[in-house]
N, C-alpha and C positions, 0 to 999 in steps of 0.2 A: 528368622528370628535369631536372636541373641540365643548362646547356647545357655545361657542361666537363666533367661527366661525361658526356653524351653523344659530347664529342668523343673523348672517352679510350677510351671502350667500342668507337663505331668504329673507331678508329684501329688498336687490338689487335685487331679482328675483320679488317684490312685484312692488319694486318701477321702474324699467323696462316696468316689463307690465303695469303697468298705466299709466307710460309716453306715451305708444304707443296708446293707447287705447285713453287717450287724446288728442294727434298729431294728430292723424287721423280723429278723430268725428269733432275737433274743427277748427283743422287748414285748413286741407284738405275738409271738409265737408260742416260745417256752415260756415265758414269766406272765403272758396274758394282761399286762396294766393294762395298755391300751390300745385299740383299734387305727388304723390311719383313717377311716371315715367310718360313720356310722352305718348300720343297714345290712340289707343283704349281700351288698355288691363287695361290701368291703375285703373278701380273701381274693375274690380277682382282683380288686385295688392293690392289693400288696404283694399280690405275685407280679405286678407288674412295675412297682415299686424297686423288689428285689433283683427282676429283667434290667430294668433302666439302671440302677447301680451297678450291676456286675459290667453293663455294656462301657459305663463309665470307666469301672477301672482297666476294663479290659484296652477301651483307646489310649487313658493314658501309657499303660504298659506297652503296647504296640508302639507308642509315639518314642517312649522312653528307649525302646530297643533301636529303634531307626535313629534316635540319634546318637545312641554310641555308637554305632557302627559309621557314622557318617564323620570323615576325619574335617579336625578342626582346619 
């Protein structure tokens, strides 16, 4: 790929998982508004939630460092 679409693809992979990761600690968590589903299941929904965004930003970041390193 294009290296500025590579930065763009990381960048949204970066800023995805954060968003999630901050949804869920702050919103769901500490402030309590709202649940991501209803029911009993719903804390493992969200630890899982939390898993899959951190794993998000964590690719882009790995993808982000591979391609600085990788000369133009």
């Amino acid at each position: 790929m294009k290296p500025r679409t590579d930065a763009l693809i990381n960048g949204a992979l970066m800023a995805i998982g954060a968003l999630g990761v901050v949804d869920n600690v702050v919103v769901h968590w500490i402030l309590r508004l709202h649940r991501a589903v209803p029911g009993e299941h719903a804390l493992a929904v969200e630890w899982l939630l939390v898993l899959a965004s951190l794993l998000l930003f964590v690719v882009g970041f790995v993808r982000e460092r591979h391609a600085r390193r990788r000369p133009l």
